[in-house]
Structures are given as C-alpha cells and as structure tokens.
N, CA, C and O atoms as a GROMACS GRO file, in nm:
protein
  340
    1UNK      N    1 -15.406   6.308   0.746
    1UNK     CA    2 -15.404   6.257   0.611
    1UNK      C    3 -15.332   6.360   0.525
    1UNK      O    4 -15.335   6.480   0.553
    2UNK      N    5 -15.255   6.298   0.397
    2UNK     CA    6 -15.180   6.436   0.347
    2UNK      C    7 -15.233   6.480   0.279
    2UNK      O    8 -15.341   6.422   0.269
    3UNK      N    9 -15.225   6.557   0.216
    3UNK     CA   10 -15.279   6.640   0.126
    3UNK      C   11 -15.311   6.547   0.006
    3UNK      O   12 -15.426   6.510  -0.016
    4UNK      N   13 -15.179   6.500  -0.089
    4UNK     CA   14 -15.209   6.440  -0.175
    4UNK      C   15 -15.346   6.250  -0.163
    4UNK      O   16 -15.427   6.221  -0.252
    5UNK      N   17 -15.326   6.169  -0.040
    5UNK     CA   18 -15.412   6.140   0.016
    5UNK      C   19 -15.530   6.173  -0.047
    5UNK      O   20 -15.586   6.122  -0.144
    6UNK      N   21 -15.566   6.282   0.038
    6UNK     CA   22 -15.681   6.381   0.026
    6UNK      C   23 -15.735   6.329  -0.068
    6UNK      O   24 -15.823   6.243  -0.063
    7UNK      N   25 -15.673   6.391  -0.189
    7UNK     CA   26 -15.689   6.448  -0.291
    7UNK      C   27 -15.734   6.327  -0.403
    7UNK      O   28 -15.827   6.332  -0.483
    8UNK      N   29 -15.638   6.220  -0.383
    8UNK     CA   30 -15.679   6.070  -0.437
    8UNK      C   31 -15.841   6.016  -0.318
    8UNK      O   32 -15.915   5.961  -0.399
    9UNK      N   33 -15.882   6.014  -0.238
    9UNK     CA   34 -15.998   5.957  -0.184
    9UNK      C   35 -16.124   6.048  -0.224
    9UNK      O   36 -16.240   6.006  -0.229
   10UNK      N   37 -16.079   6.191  -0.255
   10UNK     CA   38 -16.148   6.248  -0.306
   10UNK      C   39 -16.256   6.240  -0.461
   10UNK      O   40 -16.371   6.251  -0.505
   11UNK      N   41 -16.099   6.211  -0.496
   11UNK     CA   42 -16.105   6.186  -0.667
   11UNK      C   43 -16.222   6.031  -0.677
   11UNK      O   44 -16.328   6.010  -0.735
   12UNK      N   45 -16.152   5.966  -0.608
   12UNK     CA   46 -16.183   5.833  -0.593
   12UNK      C   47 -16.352   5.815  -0.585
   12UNK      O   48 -16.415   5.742  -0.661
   13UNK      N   49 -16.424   5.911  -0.459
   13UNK     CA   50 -16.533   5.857  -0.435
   13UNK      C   51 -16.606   5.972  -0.480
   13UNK      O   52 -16.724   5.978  -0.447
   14UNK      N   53 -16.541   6.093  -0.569
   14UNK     CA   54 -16.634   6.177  -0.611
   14UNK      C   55 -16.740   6.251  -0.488
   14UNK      O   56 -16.850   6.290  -0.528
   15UNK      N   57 -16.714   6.266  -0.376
   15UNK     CA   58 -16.767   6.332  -0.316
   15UNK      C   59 -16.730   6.290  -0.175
   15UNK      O   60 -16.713   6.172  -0.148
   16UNK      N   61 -16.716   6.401  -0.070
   16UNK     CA   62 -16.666   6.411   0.046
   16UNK      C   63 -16.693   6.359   0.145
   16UNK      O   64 -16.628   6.323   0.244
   17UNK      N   65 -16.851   6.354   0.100
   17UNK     CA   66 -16.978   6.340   0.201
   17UNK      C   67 -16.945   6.166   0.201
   17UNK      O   68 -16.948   6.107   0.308
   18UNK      N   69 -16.917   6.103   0.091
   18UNK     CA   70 -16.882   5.963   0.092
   18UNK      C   71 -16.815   5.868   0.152
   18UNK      O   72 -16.828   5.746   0.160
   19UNK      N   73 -16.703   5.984   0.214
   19UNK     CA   74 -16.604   5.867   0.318
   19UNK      C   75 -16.618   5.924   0.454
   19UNK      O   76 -16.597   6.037   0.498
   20UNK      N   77 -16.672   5.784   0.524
   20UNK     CA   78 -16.656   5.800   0.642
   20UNK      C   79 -16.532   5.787   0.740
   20UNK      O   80 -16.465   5.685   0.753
   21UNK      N   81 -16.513   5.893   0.798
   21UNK     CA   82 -16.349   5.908   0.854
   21UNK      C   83 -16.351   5.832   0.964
   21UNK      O   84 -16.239   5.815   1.012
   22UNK      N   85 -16.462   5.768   1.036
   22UNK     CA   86 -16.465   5.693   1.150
   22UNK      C   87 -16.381   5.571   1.111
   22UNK      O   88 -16.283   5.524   1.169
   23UNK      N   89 -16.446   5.530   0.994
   23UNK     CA   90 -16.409   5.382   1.006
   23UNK      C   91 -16.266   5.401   0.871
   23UNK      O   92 -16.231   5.301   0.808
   24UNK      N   93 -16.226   5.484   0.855
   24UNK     CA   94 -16.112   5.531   0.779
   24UNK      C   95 -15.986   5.530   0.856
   24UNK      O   96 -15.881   5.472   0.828
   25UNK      N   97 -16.014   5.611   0.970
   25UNK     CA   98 -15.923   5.613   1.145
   25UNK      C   99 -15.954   5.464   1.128
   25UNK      O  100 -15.840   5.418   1.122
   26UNK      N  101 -16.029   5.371   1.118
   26UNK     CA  102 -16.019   5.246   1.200
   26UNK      C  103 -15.906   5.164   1.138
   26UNK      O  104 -15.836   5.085   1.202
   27UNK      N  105 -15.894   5.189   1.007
   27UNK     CA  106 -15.874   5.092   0.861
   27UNK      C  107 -15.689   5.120   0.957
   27UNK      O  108 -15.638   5.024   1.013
   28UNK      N  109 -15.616   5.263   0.957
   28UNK     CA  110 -15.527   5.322   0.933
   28UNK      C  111 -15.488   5.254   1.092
   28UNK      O  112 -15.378   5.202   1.112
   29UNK      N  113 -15.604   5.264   1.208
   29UNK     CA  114 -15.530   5.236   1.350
   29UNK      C  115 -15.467   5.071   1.331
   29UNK      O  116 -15.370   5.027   1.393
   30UNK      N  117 -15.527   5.015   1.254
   30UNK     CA  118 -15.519   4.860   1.229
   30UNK      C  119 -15.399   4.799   1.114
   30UNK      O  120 -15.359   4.684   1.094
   31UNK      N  121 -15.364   4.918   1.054
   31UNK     CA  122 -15.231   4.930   1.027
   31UNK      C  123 -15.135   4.956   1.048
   31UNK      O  124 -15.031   4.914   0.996
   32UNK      N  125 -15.158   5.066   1.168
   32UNK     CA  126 -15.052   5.115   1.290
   32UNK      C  127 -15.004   4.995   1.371
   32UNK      O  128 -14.886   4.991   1.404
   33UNK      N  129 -15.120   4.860   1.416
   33UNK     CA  130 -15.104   4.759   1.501
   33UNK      C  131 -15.019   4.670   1.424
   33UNK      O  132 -14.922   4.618   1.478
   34UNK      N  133 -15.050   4.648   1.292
   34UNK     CA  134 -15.045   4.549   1.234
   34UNK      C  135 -15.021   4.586   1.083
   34UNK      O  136 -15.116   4.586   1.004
   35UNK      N  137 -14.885   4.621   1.041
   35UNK     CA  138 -14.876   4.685   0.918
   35UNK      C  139 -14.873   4.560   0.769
   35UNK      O  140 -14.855   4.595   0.653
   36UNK      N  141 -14.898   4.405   0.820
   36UNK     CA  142 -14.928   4.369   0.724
   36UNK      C  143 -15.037   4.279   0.751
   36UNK      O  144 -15.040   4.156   0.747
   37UNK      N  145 -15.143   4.377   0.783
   37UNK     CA  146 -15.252   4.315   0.824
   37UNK      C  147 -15.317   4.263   0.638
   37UNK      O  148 -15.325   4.335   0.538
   38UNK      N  149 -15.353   4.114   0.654
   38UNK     CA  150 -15.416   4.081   0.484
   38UNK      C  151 -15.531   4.188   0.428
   38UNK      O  152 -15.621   4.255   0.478
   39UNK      N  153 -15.493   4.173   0.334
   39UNK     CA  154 -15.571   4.268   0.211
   39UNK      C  155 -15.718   4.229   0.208
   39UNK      O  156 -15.812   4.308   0.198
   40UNK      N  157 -15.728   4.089   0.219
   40UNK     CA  158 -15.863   4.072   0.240
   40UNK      C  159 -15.920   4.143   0.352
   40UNK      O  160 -15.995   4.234   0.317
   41UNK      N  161 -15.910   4.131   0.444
   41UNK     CA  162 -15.946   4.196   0.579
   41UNK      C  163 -15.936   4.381   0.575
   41UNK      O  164 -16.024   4.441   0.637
   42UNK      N  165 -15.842   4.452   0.509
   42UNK     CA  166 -15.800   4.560   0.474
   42UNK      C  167 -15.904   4.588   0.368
   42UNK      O  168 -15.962   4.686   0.413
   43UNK      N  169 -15.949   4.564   0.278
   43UNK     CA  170 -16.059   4.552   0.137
   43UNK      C  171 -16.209   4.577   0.222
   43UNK      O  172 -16.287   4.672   0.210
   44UNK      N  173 -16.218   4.481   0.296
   44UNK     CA  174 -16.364   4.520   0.376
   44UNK      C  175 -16.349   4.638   0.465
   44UNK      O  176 -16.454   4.703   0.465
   45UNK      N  177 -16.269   4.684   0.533
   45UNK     CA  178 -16.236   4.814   0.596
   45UNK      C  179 -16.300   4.909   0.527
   45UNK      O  180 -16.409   4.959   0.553
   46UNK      N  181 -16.216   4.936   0.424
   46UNK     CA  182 -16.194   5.020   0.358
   46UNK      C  183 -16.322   5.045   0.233
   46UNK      O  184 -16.363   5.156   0.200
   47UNK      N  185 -16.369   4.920   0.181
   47UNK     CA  186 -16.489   4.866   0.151
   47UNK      C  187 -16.608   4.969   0.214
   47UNK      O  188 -16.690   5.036   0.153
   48UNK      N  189 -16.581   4.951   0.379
   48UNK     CA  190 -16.717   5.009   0.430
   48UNK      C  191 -16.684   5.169   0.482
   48UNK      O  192 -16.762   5.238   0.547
   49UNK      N  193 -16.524   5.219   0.428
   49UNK     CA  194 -16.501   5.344   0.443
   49UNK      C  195 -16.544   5.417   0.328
   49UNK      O  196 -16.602   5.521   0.359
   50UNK      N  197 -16.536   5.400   0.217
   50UNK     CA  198 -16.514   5.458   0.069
   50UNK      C  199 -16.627   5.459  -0.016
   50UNK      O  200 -16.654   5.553  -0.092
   51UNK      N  201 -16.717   5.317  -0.001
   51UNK     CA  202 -16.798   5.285  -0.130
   51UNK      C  203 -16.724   5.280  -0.221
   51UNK      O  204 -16.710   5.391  -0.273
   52UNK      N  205 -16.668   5.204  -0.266
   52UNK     CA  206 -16.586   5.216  -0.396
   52UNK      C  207 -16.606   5.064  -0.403
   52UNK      O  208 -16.559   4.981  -0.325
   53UNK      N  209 -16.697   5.038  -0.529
   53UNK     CA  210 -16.663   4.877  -0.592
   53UNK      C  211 -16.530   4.821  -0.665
   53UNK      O  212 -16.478   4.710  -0.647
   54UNK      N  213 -16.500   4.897  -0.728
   54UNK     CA  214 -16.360   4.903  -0.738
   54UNK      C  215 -16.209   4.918  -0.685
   54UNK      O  216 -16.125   5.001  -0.718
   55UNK      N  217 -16.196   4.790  -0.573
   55UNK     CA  218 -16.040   4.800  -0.529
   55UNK      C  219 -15.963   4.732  -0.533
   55UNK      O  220 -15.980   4.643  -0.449
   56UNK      N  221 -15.867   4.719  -0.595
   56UNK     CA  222 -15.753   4.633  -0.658
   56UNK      C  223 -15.618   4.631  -0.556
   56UNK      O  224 -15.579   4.699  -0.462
   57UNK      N  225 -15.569   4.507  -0.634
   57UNK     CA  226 -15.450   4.504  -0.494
   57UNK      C  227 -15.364   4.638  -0.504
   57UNK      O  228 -15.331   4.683  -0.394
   58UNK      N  229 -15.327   4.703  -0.602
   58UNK     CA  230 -15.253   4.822  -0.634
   58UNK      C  231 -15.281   4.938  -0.563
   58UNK      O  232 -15.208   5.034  -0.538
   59UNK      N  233 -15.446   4.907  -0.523
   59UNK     CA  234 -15.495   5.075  -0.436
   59UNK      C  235 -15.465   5.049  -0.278
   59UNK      O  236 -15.407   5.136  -0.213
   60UNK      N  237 -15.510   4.915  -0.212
   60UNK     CA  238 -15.444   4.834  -0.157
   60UNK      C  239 -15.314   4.840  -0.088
   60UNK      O  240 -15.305   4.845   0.035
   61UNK      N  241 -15.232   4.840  -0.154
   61UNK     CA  242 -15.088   4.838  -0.145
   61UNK      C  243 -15.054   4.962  -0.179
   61UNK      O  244 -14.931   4.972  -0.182
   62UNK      N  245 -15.128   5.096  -0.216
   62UNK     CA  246 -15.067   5.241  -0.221
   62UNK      C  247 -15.126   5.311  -0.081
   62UNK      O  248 -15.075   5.402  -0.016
   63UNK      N  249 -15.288   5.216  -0.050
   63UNK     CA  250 -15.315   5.250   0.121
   63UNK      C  251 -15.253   5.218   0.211
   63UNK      O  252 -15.263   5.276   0.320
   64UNK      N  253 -15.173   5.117   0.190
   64UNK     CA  254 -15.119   5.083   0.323
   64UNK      C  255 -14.954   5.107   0.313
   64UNK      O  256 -14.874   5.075   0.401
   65UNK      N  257 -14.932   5.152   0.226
   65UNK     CA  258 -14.782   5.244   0.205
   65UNK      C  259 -14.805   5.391   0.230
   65UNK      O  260 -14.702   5.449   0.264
   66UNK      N  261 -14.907   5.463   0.221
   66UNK     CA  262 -14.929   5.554   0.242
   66UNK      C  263 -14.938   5.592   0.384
   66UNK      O  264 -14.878   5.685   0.439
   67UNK      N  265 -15.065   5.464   0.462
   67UNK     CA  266 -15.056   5.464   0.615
   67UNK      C  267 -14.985   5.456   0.682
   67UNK      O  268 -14.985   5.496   0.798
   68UNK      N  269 -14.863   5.373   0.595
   68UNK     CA  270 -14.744   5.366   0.689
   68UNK      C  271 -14.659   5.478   0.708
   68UNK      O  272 -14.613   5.510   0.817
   69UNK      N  273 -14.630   5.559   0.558
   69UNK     CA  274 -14.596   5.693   0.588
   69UNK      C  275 -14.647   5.757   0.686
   69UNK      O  276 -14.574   5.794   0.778
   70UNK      N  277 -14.793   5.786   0.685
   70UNK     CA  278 -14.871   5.876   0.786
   70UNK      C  279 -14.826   5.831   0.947
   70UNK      O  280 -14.780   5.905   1.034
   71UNK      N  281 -14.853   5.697   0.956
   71UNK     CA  282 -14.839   5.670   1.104
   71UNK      C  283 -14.646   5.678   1.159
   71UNK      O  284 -14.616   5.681   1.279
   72UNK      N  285 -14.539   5.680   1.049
   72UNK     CA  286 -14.433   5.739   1.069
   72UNK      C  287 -14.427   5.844   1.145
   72UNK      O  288 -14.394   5.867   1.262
   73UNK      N  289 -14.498   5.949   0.985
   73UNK     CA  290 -14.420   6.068   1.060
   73UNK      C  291 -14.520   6.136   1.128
   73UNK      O  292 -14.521   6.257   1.103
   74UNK      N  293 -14.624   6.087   1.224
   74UNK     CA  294 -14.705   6.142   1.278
   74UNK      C  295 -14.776   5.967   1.432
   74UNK      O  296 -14.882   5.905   1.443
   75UNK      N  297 -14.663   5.964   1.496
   75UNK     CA  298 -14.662   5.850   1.563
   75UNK      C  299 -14.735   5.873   1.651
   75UNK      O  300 -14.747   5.771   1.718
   76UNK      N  301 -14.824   5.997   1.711
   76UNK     CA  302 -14.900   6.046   1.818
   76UNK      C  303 -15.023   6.102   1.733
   76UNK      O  304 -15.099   6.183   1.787
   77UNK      N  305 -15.041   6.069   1.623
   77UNK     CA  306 -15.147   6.104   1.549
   77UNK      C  307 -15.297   5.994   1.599
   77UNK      O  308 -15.289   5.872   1.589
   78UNK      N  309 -15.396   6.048   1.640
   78UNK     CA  310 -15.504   5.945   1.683
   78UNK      C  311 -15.625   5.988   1.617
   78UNK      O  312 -15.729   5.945   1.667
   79UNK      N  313 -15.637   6.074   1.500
   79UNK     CA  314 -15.737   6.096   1.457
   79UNK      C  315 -15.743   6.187   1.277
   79UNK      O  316 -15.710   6.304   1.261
   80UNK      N  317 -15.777   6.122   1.197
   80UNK     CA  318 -15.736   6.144   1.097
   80UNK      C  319 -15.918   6.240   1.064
   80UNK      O  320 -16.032   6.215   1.101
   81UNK      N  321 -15.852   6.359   0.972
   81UNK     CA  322 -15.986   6.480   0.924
   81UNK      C  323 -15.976   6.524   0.787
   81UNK      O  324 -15.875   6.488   0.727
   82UNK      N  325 -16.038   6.576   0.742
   82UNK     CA  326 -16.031   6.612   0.635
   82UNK      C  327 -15.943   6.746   0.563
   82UNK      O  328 -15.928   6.776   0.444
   83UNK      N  329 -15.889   6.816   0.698
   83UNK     CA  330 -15.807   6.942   0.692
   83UNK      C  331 -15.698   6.902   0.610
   83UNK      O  332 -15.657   6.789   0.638
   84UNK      N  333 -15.638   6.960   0.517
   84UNK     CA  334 -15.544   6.965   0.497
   84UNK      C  335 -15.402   6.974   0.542
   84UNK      O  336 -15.376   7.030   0.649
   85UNK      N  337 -15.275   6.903   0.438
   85UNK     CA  338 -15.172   6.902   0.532
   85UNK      C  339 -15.129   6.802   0.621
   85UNK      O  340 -15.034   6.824   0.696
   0.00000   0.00000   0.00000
C-alpha cells in the first residue's frame, strides 16, 4: 500500500486498529481479477474492511484507481501491511 494510501485509510477510519488488512488484501485481490468489478459488490468489501458509513462513489473510484496503480507496479505483490512505502 503506498504511503499516501496509508495515510488517507488512516485519516479515514481514525485509527489503525480499525482496518482489517485481511479482508483489505481481499477487496484489492478482487480487483487484481477483475478491475471493474461493480461498486456495489466493492462497497460491501470494503464496508467490512474500514467501518466507514460513509462511502461514496468518489472514494470508490479513488480505491479502485489506486488498486490498480498498486497491482501495476507491484504485479507479484500478494499481501498488502501497514509498512510504509
């Protein structure tokens, strides 16, 4: 995950302890398969990664532009952490 990433899921759920990276890896592998997998289906993912009642198609569509970056330039990537970078 990149840094900036980070830094927005951070902001987002106000605490670290909040997102679970299991099902975060899941949201991102399912975009790797399927990069226009529906938003509805993507919303509950992410839904049960974040806690966030608040997600709009805009956050939506900056996750899965973002994933797509990530799974670019990191095509042997199988596990996303909280490390930086």
């Amino acid at each position: 995950m990149s840094t900036m990433s980070y830094r927005t899921a951070k902001r987002v759920s106000k605490s670290c302890a909040k997102i679970d990276m299991q099902k975060l890896n899941t949201a991102v592998s399912y975009l790797k398969i399927d990069p226009n997998l529906p938003n509805r289906q993507l919303r509950n993912l992410l839904m049960d990664a974040v806690q966030d009642e608040h997600m709009d198609s805009q956050l939506l569509c900056n996750f899965k532009r973002r994933a797509c970056i990530c799974n670019v330039k990191n095509p042997d990537l199988t596990e996303l952490t909280f490390n930086k970078g």
